[in-house]
C-alpha positions as CSV (number, residue, x, y, z in Angstrom):
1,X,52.7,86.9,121.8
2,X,53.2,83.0,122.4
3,X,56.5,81.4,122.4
4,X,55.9,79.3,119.6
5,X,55.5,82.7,117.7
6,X,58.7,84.3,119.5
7,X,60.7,81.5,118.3
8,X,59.5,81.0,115.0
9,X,60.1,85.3,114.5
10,X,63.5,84.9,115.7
11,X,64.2,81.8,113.9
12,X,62.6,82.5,110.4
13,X,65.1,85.7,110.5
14,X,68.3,84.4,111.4
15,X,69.5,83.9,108.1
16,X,71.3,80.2,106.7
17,X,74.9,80.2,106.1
18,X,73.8,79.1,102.0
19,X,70.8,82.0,102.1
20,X,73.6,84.3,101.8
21,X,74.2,86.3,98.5
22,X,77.8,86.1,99.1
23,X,78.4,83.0,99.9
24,X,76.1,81.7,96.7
25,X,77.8,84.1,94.5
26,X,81.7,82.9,96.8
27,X,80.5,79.4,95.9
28,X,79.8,79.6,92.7
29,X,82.6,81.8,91.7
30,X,85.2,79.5,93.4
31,X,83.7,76.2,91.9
32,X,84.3,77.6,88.3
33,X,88.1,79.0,89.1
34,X,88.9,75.8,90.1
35,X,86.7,74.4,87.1
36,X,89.0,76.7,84.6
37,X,92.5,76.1,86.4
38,X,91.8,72.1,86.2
39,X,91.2,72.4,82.8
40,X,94.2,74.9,82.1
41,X,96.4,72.2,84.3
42,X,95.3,69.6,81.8
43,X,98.3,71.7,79.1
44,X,100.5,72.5,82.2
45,X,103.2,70.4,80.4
46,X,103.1,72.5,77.1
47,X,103.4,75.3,79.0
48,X,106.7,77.4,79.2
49,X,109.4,78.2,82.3
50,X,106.7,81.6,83.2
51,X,103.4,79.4,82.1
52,X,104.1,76.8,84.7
53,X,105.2,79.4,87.2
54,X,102.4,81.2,86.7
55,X,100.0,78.4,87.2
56,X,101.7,77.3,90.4
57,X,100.8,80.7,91.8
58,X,97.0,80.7,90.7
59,X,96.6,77.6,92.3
60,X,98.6,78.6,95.6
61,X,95.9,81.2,95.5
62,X,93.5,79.1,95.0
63,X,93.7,76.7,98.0
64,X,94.1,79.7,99.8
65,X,90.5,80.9,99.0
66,X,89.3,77.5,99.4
67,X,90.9,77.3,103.3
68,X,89.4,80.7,103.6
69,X,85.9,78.8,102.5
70,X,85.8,76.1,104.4
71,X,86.9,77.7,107.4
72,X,83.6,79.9,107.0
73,X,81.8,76.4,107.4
74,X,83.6,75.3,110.0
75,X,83.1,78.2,111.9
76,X,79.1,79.0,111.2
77,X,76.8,77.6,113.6
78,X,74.5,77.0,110.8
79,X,73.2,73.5,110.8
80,X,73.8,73.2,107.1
81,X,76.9,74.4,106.7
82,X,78.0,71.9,109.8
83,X,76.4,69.2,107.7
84,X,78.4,70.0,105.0
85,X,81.4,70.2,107.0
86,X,80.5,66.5,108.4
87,X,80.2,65.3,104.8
88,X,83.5,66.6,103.7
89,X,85.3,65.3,106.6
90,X,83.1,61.7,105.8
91,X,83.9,61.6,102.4
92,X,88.0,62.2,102.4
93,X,87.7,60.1,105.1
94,X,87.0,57.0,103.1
95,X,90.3,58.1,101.5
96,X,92.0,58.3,104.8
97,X,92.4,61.6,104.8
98,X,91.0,65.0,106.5
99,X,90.6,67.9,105.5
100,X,94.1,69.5,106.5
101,X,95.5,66.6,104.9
102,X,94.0,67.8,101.8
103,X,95.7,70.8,101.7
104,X,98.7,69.9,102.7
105,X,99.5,67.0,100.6
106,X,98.4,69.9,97.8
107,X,100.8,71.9,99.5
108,X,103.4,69.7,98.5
109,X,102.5,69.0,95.3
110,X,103.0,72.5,94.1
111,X,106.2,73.0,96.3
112,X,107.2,69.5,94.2
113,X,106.3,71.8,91.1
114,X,108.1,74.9,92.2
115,X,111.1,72.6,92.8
116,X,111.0,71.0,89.7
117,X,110.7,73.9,88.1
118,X,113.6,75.7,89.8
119,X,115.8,72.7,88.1
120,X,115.2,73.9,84.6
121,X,116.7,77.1,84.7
């Protein structure tokens, strides 16, 4: 067997990080959970005392699944998912911001919420 073949074997079998089942179907699932709680946020001031609370926790959760996510692209060696990685980080860049920036001003919007809603008992 020639190199060329030896690598092309190995290579064609390693799987990439977005060839995966899970992550497709961890993608997809977290894109319309965020999809459905933006557009449940859009009522959050209708919403009651428990409503609110309630809402505060789903999206705590929330950016928790999407650390958990983008921790899986920072970690991969997968030349895709380290593009993607290098786009994020580009893009909230041009905002001044990175990505653990992100979260944690998110962070403290929903400990602002939590405190606001801790007043109207």
């Amino acid at each position: 067997m020639k190199v060329t073949e030896k690598i092309t074997q190995s290579s064609g079998s390693n799987m990439g990080f977005f060839d995966s089942d899970i992550i497709q179907q961890e993608a997809k699932q977290l894109f319309e959970d965020y999809q459905a709680l933006i557009k449940l946020g859009n009522d959050y001031g209708k919403f009651d005392r428990e409503g609110k609370k309630l809402f505060i926790e789903q999206m705590e959760a929330m950016m928790e699944r999407y650390r958990i996510f983008m921790k899986r692209f920072e970690l991969s060696e997968d030349f895709m998912a380290q593009m993607t990685m290098e786009q994020l980080k580009t893009q909230l860049g041009q905002f001044g911001v990175t990505p653990q920036q992100m979260f944690d001003q998110m962070n403290m919007t929903l400990q602002r919420m939590k405190t606001e809603l801790e007043k109207q008992k």
